[in-house]
C-alpha positions as a printed NumPy array, in Angstrom:
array([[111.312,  79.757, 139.168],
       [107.379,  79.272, 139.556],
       [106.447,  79.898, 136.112],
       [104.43 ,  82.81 , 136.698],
       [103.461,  86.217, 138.502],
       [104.885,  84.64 , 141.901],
       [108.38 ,  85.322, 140.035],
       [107.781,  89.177, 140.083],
       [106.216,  89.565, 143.527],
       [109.146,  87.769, 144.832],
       [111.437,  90.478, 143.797],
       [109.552,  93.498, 144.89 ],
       [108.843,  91.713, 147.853],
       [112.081,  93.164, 149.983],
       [110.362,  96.888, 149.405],
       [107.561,  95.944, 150.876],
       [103.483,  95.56 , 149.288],
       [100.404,  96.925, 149.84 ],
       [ 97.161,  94.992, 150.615],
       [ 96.066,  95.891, 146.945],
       [ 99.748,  94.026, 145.405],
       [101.403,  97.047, 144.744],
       [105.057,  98.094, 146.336],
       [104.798, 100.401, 148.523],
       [108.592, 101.838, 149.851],
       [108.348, 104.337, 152.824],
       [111.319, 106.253, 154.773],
       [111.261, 104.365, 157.585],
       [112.915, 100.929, 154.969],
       [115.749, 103.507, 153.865],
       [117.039, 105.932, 156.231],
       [118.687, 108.003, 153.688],
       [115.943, 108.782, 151.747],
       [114.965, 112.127, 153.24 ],
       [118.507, 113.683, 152.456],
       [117.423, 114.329, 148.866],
       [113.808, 116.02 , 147.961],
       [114.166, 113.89 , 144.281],
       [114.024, 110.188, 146.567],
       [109.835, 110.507, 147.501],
       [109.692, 111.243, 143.712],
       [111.752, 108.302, 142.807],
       [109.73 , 106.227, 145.361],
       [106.742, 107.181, 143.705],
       [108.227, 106.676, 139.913],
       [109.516, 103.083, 141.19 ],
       [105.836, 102.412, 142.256],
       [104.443, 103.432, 139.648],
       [106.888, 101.132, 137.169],
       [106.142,  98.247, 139.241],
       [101.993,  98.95 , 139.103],
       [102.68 ,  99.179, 134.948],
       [105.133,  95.85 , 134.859],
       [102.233,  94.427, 137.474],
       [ 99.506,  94.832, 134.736],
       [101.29 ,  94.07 , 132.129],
       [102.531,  90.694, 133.201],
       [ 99.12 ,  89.97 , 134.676],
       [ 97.309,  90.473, 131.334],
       [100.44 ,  88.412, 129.458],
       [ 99.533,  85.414, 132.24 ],
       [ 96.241,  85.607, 131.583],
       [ 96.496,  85.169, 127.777],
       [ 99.099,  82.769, 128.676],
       [ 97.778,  80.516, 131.061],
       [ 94.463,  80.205, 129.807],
       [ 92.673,  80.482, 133.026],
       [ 93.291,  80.818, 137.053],
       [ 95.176,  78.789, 138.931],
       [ 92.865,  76.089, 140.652],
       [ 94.398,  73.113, 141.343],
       [ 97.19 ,  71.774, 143.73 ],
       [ 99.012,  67.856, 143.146],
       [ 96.912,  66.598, 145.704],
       [ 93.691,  67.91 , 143.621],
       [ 94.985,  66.691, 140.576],
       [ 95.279,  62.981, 141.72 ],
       [ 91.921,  63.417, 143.473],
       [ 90.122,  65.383, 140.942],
       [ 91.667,  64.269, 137.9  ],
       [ 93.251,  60.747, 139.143],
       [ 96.746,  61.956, 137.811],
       [ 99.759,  60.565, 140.006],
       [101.009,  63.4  , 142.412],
       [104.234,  61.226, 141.733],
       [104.161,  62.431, 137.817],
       [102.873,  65.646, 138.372],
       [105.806,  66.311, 140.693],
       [108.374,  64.816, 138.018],
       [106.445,  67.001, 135.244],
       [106.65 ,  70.102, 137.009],
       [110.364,  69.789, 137.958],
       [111.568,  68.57 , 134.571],
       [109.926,  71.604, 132.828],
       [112.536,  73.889, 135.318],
       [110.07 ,  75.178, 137.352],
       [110.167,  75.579, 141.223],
       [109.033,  71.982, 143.02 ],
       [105.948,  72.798, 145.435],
       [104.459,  71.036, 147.756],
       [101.119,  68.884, 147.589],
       [ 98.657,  71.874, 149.092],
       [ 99.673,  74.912, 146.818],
       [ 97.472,  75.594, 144.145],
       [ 99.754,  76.585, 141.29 ],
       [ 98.198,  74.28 , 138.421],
       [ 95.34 ,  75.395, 135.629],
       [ 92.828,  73.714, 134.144],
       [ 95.15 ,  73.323, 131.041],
       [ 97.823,  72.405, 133.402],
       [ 95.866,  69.597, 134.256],
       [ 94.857,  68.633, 130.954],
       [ 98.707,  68.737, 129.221],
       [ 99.718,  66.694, 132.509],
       [ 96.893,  64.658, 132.694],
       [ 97.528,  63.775, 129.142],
       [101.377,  62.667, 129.029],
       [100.679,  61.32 , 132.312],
       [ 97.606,  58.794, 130.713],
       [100.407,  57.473, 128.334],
       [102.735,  56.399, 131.148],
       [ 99.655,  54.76 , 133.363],
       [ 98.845,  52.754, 130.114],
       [102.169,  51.255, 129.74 ],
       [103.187,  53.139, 126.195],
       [105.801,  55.182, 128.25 ],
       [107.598,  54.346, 130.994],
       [108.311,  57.009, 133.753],
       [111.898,  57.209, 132.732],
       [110.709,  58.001, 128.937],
       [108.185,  60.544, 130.422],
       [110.954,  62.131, 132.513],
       [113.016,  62.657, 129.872],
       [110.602,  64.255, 127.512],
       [109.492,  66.463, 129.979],
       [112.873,  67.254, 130.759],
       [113.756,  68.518, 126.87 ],
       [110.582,  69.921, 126.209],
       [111.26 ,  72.262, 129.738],
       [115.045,  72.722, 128.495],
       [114.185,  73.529, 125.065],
       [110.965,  75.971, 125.19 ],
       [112.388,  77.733, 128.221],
       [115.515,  78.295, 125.917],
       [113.259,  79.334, 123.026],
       [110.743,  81.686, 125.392],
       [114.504,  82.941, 126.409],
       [115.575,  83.768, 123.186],
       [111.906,  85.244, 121.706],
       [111.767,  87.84 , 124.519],
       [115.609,  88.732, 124.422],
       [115.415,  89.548, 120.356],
       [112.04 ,  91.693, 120.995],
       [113.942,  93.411, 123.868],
       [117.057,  94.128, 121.349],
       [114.578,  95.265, 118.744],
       [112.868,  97.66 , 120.879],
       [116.474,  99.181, 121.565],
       [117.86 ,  99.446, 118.247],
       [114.617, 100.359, 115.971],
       [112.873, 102.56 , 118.831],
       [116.258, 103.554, 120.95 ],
       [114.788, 102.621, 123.918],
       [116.645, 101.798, 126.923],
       [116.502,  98.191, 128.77 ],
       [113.436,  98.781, 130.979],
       [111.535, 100.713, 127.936],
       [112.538,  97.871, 125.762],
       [111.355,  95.043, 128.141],
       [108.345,  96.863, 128.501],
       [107.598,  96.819, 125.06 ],
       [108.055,  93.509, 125.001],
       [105.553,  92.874, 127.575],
       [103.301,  94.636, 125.725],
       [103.82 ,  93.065, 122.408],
       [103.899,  89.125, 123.099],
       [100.029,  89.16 , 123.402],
       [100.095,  90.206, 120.04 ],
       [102.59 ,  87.944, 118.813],
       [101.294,  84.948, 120.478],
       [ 99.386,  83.269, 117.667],
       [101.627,  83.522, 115.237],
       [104.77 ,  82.365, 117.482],
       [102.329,  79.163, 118.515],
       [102.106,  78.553, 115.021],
       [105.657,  78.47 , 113.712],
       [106.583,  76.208, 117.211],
       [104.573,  73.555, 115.899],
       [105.468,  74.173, 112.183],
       [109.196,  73.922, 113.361],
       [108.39 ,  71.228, 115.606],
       [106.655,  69.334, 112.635],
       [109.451,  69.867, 110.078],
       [111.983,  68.494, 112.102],
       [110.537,  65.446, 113.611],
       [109.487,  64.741, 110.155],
       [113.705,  65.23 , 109.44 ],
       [114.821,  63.501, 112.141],
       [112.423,  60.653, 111.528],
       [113.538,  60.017, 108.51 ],
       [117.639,  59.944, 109.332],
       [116.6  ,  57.587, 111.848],
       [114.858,  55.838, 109.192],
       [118.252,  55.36 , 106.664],
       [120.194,  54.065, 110.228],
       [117.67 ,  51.251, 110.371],
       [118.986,  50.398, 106.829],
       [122.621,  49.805, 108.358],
       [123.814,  46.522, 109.103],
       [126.981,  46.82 , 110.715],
       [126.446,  48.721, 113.054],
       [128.546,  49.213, 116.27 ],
       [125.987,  48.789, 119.288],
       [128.364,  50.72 , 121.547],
       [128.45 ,  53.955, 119.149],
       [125.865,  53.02 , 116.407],
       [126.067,  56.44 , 114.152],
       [128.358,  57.305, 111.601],
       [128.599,  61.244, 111.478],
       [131.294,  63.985, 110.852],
       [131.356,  65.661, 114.253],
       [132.801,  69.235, 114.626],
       [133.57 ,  72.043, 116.606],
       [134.202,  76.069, 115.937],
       [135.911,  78.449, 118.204],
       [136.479,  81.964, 118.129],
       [140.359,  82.428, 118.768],
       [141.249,  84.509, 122.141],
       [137.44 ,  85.15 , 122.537],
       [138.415,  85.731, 126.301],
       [140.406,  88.865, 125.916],
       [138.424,  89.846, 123.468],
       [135.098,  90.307, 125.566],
       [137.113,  91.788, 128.107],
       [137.416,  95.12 , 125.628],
       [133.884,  95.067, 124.772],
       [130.456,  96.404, 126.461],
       [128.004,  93.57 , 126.825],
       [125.975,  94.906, 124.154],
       [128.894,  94.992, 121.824],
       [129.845,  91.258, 123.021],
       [126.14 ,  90.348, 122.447],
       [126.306,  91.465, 118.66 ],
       [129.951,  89.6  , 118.246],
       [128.11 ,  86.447, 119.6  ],
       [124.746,  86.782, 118.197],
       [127.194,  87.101, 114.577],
       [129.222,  84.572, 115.125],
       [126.08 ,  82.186, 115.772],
       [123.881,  83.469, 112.626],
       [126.957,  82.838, 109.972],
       [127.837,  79.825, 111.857],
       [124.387,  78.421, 111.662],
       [123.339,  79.639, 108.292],
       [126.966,  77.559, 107.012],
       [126.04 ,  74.42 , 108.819],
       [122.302,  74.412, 107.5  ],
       [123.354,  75.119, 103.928],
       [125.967,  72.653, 104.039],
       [123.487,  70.091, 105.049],
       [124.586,  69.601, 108.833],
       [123.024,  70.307, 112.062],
       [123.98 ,  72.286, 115.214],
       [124.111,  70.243, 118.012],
       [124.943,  73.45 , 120.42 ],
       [126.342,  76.808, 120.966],
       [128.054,  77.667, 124.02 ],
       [129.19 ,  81.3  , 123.483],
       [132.254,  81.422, 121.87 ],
       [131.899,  77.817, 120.313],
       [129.476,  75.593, 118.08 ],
       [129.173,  72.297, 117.339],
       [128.112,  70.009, 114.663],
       [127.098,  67.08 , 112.323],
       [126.926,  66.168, 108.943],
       [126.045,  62.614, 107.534],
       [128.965,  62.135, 105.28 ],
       [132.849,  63.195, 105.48 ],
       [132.429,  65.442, 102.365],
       [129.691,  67.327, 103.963],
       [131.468,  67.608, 107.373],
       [134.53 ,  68.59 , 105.367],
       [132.566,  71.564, 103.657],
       [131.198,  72.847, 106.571],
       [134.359,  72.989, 108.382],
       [136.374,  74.465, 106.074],
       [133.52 ,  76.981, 105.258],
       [133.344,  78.422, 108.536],
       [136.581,  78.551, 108.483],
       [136.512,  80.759, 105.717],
       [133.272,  83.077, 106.122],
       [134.259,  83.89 , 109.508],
       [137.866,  84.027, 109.352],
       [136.919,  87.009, 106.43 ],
       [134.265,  88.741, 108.388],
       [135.429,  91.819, 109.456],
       [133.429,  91.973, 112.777],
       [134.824,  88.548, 114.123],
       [137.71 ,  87.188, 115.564],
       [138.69 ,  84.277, 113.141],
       [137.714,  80.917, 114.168],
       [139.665,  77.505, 114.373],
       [137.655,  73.892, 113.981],
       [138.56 ,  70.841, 114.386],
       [136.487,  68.004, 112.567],
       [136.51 ,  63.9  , 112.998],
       [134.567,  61.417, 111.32 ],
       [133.668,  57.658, 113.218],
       [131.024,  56.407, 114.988],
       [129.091,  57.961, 117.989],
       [126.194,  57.532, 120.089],
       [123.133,  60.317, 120.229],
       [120.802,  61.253, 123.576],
       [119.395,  63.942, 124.999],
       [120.154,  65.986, 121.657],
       [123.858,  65.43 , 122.269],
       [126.164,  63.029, 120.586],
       [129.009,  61.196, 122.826],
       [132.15 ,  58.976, 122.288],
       [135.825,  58.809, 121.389],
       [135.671,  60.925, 118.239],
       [133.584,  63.426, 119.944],
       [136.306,  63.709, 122.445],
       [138.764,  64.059, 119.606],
       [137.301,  66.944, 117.553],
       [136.865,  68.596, 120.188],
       [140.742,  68.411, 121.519],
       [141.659,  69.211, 117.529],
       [140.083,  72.269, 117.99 ],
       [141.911,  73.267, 120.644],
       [145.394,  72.886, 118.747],
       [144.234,  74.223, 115.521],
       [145.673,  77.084, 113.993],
       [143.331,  80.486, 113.849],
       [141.313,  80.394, 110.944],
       [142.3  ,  76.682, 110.414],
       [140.731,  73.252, 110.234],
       [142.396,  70.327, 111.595],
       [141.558,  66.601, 110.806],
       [142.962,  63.129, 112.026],
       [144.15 ,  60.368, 109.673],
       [141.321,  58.442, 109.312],
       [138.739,  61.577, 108.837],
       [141.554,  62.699, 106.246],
       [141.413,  59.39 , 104.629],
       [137.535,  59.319, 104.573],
       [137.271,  63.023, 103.126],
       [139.467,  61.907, 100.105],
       [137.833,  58.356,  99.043],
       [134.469,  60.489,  99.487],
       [135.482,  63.776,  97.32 ],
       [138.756,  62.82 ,  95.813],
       [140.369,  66.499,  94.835],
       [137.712,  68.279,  96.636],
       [140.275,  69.314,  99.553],
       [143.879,  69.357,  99.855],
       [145.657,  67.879, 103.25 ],
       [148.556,  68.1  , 104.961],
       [151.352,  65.712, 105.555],
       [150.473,  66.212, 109.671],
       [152.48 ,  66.292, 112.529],
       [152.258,  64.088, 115.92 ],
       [150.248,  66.053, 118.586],
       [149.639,  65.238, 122.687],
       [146.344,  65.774, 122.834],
       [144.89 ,  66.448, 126.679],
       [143.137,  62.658, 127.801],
       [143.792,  61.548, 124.421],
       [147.442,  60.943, 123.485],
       [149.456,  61.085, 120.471],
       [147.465,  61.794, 117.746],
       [148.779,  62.727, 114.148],
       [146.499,  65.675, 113.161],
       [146.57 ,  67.156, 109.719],
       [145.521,  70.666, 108.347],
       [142.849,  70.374, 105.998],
       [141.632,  73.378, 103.301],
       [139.814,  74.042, 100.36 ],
       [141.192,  72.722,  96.408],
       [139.143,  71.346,  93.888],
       [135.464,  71.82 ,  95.959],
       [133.425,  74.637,  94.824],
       [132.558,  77.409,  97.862],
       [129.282,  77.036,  99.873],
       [126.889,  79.156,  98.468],
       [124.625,  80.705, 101.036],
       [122.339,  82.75 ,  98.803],
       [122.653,  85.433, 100.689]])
């Protein structure tokens, strides 16, 4: 991936182009085309699509982009004295396609956003692994959002116009340009808000003294499965899969937010996440259990939740109890929630009453081992109340 118009003239390239950019497919590439009168009319509808999407993606660039493409690495460090070195790590951590020191590919706000981060690292305030890394969640993260921005205006298109996929994605061509200010706008308001959030939980971990260096945060760590998700998407279209999903994420999310925890990720069929204190990780887990388990439109769900120490990076948490909710999980009952012996023991000094747990039984759990794992639900603790 390029990051631009290069993209789409790549894959109209195998019919051919004309010297003014548009596709131009003639008999002579398909020898079967003559055999029915409607193929020169398709040709010429298939052209014609292309010339639209053509347009349409050039004006989005534009807006996009801010200006032409000028510069190549090697004009960068000679023009704007910025590392080829760093511009080469920068444009490969955002995802994009790595190209050599000759091709001009890079804008004038290219240069300046590079030029910029790359300044930081030259004066010693980053290092080049720190700059990598950035770089590297900022591609991850924005290509994920762009991902999911022009996949719910494509569904919206379908469902409130009826269109089909190509009518939808051109709509959503069409309507980014629109859109854009506004969409800037809430990325940095989001952006904003939850530095500002996770500034200060990394402020209260400064105030702990014993800390473990090896795994220095204390968090409730969980994960949520659909049960026999598999089978089940083999029954369903993909658009039909794609709403089961896209549910399954909203009421999984909107539980973890208003139970005070955080996603750390969804990967289809399963989420994962935190919460600061056993009580919280406790209602969150045995919420979802509950919401989805009684939505109609589900499968129900099984989670299994630990509490210990960790460590964080990349957005991602790692260690032995991560490892262990995540094998609980796997053993739970549908529409359960499974705890160990210690998370059960730090749910009750925390919110004695608030949940009732099982005596346990002694599981093999896969690169674990024995582990006594105990079934965890609701008593005494009021219901999470989503306002919804």
């Amino acid at each position: 991936m390029t990051g631009g118009m290069e993209d789409l003239e790549r894959t109209m390239s195998s019919d051919g182009e004309s010297p003014s950019g548009d596709p131009v497919v003639t008999p002579e590439q398909s020898p079967d085309l003559e055999q029915t009168p409607l193929e020169d009319q398709e040709i010429l509808d298939l052209n014609r699509r292309f010339a639209e999407v053509r347009r349409s993606v050039g004006a989005l660039e534009k807006v996009l982009l801010q200006g032409p493409r000028k510069y190549s690495r090697r004009d960068l460090a000679q023009q704007q004295d910025i590392p080829e070195r760093l511009t080469s790590v920068y444009w490969r951590s955002l995802g994009f396609t790595p190209v050599d020191e000759d091709t001009v590919v890079f804008t004038e706000e290219d240069a300046y956003s590079i030029g910029d981060l790359a300044a930081i690292v030259e004066d010693g305030v980053l290092s080049e692994r720190a700059f990598e890394s950035i770089t590297r969640g900022l591609g991850f993260h924005m290509g994920r959002l762009a991902m999911w921005i022009t996949e719910a205006l494509v569904d919206e298109a379908k469902h409130a116009d009826g269109a089909d996929d190509a009518e939808a994605r051109q709509q959503m061509l069409d309507a980014v340009p629109e859109l854009l200010e506004t969409l800037e706008s809430q990325v940095m308001f989001a952006f904003r808000r939850q530095l500002a959030a996770y500034a200060a939980r990394a402020g209260s971990e400064v105030l702990h003294r014993d800390t473990d260096e090896l795994f220095p945060l204390q968090r409730a760590v969980g994960f949520a499965d659909l049960v026999q998700f598999t089978r089940l998407a083999q029954d369903l279209s993909g658009a039909e899969l794609a709403d089961v999903v896209g549910r399954f994420e909203a009421v999984g999310r909107d539980v973890i937010s208003v139970g005070g925890g955080r996603v750390v990720k969804t990967v289809g069929d399963e989420i994962m996440f935190l919460a600061d204190t056993p009580e919280d990780g406790a209602q969150i887990a045995v919420s979802l259990a509950e919401r989805i388990t009684a939505d109609q439109g589900l499968p129900p769900v099984r989670v299994g939740l630990s509490w210990g120490s960790m460590f964080s990076r990349y957005g991602d948490v790692f260690g032995p109890k991560v490892n262990l909710a995540a094998r609980m999980e796997s053993v739970a009952r549908p529409g359960s929630v499974i705890v160990d012996s210690a998370t059960a023991d730090a749910i009750t000094q925390a919110l004695p009453g608030g949940f009732a747990i099982s005596d346990g039984e002694d599981v093999e759990l896969h690169g674990i081992g024995e582990v006594r794992v105990q079934e965890m639900r609701r008593d005494r603790s009021a219901p999470l109340d989503l306002g919804l």
